[in-house]
C-alpha positions in Angstrom: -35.6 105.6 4.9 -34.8 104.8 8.4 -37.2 106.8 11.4 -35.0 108.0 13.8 -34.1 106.1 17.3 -35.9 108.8 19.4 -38.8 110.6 17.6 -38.6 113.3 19.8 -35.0 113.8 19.5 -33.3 115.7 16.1 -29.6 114.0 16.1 -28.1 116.0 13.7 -25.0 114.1 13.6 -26.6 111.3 12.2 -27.7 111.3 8.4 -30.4 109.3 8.2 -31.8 111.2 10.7 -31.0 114.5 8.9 -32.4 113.1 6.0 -35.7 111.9 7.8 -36.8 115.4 9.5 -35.4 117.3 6.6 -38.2 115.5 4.5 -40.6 115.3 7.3 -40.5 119.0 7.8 -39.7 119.9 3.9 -36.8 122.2 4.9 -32.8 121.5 3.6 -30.0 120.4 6.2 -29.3 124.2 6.5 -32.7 125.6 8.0 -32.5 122.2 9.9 -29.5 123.1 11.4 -30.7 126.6 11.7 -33.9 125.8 13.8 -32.1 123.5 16.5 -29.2 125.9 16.9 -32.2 128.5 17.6 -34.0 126.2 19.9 -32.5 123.0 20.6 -33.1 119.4 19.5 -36.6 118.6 20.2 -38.7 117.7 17.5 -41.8 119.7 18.5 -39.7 122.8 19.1 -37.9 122.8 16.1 -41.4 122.2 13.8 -42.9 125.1 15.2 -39.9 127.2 15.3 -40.1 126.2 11.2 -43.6 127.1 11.1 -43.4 130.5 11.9 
């Protein structure tokens, strides 16, 4: 599995990336989606918004 381009970055229009943070973080594409809707693409934003 490839890490994405910019670890700081979630590109959800990219599937390997998808597939790496939805693995990473142990969530499906759906509460992926979910968290950046709720509070944008950054990796550390989205973890703790899907740690609460």
């Amino acid at each position: 599995m490839r890490a994405p381009q910019g670890s700081s970055r979630i590109a959800m229009g990219e599937d390997y990336e998808v597939a790496y943070w939805t693995d990473k973080f142990g969530v499906s594409r759906e509460r992926l989606q979910q968290a950046v809707d709720t509070v944008g693409d950054g990796a550390a934003a989205v973890e703790e918004w899907l740690k609460r």
